[in-house]
PyMOL Python script that loads the backbone (N, CA, C, O; Angstrom):
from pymol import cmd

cmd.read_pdbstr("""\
ATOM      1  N   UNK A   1       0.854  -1.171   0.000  1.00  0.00           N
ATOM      2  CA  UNK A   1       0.000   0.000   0.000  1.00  0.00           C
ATOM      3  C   UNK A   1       0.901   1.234   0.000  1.00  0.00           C
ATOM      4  O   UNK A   1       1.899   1.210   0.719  1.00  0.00           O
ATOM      5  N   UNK A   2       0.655   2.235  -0.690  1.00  0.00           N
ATOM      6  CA  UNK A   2       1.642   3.579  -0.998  1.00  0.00           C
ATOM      7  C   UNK A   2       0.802   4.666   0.472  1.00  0.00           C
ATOM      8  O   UNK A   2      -0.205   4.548   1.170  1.00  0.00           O
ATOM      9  N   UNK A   3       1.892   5.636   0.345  1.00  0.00           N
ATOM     10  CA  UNK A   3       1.746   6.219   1.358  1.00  0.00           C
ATOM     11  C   UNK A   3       0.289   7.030   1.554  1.00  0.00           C
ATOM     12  O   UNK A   3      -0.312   7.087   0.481  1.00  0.00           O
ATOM     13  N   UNK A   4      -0.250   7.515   2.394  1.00  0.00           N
ATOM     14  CA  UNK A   4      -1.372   8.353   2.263  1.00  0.00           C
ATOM     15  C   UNK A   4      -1.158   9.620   1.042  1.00  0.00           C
ATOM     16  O   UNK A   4      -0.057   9.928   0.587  1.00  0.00           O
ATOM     17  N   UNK A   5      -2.330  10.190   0.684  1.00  0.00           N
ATOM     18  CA  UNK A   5      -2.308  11.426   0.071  1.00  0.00           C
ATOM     19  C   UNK A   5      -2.361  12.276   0.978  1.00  0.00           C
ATOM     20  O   UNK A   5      -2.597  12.168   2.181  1.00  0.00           O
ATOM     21  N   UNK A   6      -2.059  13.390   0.144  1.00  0.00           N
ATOM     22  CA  UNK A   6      -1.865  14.860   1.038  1.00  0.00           C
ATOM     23  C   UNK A   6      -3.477  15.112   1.246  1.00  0.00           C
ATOM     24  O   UNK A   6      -4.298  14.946   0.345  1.00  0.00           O
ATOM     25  N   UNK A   7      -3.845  15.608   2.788  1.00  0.00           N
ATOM     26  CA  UNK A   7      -5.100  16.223   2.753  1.00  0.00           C
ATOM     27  C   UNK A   7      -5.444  16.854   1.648  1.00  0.00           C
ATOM     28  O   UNK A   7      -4.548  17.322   0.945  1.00  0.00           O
ATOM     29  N   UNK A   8      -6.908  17.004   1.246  1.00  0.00           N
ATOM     30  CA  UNK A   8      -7.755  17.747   0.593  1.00  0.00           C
ATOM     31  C   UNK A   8      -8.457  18.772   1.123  1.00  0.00           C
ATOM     32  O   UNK A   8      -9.309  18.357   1.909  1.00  0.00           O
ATOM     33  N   UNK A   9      -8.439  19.939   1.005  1.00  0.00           N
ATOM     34  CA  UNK A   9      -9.518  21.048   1.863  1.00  0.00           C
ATOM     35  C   UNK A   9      -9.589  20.292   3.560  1.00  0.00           C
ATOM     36  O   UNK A   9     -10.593  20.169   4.262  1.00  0.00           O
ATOM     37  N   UNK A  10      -8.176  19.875   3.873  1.00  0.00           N
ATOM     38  CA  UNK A  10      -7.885  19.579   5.695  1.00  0.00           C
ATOM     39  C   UNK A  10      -8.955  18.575   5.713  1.00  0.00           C
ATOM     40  O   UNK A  10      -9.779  18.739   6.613  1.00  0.00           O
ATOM     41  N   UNK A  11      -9.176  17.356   4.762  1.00  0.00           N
ATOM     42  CA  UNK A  11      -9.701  16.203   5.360  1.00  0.00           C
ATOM     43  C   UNK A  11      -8.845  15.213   4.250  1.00  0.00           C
ATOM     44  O   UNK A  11      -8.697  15.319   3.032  1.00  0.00           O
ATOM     45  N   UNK A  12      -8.464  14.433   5.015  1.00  0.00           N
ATOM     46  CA  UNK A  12      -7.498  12.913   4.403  1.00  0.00           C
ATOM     47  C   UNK A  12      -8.507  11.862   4.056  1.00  0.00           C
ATOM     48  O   UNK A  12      -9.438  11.487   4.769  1.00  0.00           O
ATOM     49  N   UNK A  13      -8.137  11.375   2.673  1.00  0.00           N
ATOM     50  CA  UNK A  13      -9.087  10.567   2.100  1.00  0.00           C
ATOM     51  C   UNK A  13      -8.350   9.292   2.338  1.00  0.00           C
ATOM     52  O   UNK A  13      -7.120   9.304   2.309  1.00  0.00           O
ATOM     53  N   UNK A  14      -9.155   7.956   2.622  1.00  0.00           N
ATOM     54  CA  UNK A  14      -8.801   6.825   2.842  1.00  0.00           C
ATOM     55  C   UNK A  14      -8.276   6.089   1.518  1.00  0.00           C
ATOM     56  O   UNK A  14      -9.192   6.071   0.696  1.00  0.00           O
ATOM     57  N   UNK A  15      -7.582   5.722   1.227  1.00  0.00           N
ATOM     58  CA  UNK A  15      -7.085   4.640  -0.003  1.00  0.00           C
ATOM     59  C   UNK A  15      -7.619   3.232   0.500  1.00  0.00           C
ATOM     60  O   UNK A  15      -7.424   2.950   1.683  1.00  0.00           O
ATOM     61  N   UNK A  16      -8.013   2.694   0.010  1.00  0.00           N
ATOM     62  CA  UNK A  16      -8.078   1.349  -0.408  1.00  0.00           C
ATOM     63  C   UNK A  16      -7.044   0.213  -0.612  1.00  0.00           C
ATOM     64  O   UNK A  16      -6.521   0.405  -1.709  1.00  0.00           O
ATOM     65  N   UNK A  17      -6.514  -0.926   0.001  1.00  0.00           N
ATOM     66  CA  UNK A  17      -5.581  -1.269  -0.621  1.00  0.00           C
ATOM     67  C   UNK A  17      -5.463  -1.923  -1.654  1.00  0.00           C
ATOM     68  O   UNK A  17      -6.561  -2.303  -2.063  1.00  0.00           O
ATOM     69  N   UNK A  18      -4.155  -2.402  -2.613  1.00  0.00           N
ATOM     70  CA  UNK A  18      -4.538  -3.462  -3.752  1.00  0.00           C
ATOM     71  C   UNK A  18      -5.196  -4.823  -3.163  1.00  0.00           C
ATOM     72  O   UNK A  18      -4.782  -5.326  -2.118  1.00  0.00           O
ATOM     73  N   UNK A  19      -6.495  -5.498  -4.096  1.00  0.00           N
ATOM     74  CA  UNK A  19      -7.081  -6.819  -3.899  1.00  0.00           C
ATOM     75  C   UNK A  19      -6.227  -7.984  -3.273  1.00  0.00           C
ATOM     76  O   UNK A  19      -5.509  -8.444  -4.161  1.00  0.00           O
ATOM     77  N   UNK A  20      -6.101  -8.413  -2.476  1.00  0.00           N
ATOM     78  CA  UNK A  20      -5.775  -9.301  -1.831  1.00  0.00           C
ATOM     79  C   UNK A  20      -6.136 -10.960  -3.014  1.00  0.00           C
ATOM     80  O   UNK A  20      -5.293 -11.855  -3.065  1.00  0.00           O
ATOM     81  N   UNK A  21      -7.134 -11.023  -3.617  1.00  0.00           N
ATOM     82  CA  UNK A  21      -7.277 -12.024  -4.133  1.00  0.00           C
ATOM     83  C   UNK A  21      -8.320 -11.474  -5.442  1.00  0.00           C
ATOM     84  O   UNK A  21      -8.635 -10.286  -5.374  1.00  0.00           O
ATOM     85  N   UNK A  22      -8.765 -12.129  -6.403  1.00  0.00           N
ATOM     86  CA  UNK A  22      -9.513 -12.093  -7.608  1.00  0.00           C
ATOM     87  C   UNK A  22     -11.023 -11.783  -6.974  1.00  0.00           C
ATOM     88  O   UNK A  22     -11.062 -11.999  -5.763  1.00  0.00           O
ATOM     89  N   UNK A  23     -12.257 -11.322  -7.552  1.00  0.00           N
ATOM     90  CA  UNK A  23     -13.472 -11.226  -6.955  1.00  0.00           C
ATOM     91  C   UNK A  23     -13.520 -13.360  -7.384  1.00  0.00           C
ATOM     92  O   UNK A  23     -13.204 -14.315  -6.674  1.00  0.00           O
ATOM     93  N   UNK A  24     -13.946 -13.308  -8.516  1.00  0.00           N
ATOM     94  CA  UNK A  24     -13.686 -15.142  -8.998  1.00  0.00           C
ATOM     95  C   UNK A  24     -13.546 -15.615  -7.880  1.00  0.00           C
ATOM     96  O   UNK A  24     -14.556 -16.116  -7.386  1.00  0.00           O
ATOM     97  N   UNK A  25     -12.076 -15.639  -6.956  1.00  0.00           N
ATOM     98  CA  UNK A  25     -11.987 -16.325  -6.819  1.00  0.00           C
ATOM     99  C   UNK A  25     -12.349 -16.122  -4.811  1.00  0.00           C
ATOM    100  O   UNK A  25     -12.148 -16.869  -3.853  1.00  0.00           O
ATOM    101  N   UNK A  26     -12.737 -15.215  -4.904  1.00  0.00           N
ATOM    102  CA  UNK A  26     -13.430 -14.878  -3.553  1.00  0.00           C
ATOM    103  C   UNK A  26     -14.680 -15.420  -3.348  1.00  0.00           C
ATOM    104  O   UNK A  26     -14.954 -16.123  -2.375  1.00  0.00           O
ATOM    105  N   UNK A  27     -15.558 -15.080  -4.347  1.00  0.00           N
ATOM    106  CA  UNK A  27     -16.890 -16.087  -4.883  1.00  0.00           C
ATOM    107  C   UNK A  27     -17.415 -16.974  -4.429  1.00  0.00           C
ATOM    108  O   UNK A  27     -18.539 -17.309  -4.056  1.00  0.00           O
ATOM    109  N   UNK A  28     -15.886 -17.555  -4.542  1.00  0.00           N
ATOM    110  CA  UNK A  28     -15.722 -19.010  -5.141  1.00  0.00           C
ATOM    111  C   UNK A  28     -15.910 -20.282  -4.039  1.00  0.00           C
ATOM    112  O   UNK A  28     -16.575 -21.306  -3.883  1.00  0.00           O
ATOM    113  N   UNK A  29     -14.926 -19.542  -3.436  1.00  0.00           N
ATOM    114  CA  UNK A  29     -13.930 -20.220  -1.948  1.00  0.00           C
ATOM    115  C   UNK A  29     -14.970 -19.705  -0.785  1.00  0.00           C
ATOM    116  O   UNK A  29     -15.282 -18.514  -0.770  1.00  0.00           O
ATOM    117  N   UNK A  30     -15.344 -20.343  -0.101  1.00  0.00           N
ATOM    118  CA  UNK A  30     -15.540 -19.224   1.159  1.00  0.00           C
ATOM    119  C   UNK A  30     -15.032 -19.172   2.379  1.00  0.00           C
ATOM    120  O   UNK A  30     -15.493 -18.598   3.366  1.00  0.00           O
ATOM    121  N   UNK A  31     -13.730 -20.009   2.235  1.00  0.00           N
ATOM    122  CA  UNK A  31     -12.330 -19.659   3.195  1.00  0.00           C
ATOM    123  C   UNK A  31     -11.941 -18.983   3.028  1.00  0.00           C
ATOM    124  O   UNK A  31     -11.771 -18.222   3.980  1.00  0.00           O
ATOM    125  N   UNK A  32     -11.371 -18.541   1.585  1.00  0.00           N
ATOM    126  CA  UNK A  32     -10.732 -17.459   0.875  1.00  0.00           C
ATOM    127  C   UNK A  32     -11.687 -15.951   1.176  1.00  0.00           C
ATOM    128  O   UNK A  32     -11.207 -14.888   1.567  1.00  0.00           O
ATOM    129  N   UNK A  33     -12.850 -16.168   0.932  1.00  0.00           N
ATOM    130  CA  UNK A  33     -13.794 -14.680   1.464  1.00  0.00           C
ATOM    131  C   UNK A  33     -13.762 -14.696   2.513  1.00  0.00           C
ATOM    132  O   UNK A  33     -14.056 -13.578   2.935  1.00  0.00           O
ATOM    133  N   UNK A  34     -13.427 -15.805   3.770  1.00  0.00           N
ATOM    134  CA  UNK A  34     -13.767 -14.871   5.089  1.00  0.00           C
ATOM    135  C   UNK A  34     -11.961 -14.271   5.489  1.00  0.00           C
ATOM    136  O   UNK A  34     -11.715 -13.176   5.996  1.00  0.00           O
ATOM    137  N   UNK A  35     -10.814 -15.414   5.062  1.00  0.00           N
ATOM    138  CA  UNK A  35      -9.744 -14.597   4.797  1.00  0.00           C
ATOM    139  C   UNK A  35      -9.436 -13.473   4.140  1.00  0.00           C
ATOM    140  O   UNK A  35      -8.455 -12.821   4.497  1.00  0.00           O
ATOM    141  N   UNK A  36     -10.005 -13.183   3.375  1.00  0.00           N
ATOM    142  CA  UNK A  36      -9.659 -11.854   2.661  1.00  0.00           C
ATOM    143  C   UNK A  36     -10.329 -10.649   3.557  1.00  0.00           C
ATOM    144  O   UNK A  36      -9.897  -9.577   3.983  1.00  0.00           O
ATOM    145  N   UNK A  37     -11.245 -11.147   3.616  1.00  0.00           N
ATOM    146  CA  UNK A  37     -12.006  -9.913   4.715  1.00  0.00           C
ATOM    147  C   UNK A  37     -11.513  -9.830   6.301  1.00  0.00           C
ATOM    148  O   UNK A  37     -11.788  -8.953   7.121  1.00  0.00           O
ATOM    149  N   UNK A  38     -10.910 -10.709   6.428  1.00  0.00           N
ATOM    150  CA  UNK A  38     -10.070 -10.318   7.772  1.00  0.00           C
ATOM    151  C   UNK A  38      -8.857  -9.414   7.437  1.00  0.00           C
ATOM    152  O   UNK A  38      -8.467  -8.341   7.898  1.00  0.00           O
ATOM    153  N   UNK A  39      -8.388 -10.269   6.433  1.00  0.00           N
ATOM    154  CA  UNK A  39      -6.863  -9.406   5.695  1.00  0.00           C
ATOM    155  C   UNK A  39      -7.911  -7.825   6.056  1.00  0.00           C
ATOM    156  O   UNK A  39      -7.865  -7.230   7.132  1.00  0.00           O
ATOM    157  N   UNK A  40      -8.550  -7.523   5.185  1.00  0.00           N
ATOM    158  CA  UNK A  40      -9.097  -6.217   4.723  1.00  0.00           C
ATOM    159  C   UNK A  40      -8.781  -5.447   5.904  1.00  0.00           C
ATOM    160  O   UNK A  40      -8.011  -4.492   6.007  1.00  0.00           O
ATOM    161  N   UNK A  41      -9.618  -6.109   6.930  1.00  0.00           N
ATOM    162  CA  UNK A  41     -10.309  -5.155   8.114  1.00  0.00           C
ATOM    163  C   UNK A  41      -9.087  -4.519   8.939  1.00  0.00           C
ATOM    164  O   UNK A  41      -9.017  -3.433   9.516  1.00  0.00           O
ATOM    165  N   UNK A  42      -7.912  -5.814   8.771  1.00  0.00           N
ATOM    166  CA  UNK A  42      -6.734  -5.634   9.591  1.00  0.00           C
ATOM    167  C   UNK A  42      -5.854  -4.273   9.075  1.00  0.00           C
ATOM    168  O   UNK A  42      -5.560  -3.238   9.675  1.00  0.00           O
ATOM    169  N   UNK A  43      -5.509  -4.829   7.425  1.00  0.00           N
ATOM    170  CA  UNK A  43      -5.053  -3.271   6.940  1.00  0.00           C
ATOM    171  C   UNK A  43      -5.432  -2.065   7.091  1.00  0.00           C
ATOM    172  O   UNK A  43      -4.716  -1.065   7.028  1.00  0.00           O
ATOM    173  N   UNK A  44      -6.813  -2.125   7.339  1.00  0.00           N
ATOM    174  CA  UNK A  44      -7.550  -0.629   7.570  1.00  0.00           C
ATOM    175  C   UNK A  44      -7.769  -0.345   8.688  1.00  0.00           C
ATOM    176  O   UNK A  44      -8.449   0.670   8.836  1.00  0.00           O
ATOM    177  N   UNK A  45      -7.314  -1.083   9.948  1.00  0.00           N
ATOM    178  CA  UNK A  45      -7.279  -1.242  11.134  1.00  0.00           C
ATOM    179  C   UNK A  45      -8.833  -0.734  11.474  1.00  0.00           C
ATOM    180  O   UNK A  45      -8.889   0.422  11.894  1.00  0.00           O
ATOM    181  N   UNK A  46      -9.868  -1.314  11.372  1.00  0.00           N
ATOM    182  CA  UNK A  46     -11.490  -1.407  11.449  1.00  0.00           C
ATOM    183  C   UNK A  46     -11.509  -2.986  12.470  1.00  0.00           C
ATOM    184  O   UNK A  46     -10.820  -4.005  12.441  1.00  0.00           O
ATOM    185  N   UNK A  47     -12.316  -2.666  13.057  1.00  0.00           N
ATOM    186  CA  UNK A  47     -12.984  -3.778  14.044  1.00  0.00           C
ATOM    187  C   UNK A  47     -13.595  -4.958  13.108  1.00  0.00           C
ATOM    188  O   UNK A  47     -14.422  -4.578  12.278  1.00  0.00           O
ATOM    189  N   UNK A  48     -13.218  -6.642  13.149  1.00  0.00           N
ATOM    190  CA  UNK A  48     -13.866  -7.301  12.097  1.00  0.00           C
ATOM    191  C   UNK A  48     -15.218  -8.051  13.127  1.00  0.00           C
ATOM    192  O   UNK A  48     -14.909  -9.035  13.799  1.00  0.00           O
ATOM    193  N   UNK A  49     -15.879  -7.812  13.156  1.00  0.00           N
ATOM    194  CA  UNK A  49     -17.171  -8.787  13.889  1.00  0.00           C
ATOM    195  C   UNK A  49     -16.562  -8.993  15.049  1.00  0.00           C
ATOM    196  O   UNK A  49     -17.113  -9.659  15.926  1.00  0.00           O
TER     197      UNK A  49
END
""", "prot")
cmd.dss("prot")
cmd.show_as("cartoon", "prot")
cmd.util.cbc("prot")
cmd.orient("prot")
């Protein structure tokens, strides 16, 4: 994940990080979807369930 952007009008916009896995193959799996969504929550440091 690249560094934050510079504030906008003094509020910082969140980035997103790159996909962890394919949508396919998130779908697909549903080990792989509840892993990826932990990955997610952790990078964005958000509370997962």
């Amino acid at each position: 994940m690249s560094s934050p952007p510079p504030p906008r009008n003094g509020i910082h916009v969140k980035q997103y990080p790159e996909p962890l896995a394919s949508h396919e193959d998130v779908v697909n799996h549903p080990t792989l979807f509840w892993d990826t969504l932990r990955r997610f929550h952790s990078l964005l440091g958000t509370k997962f369930m």
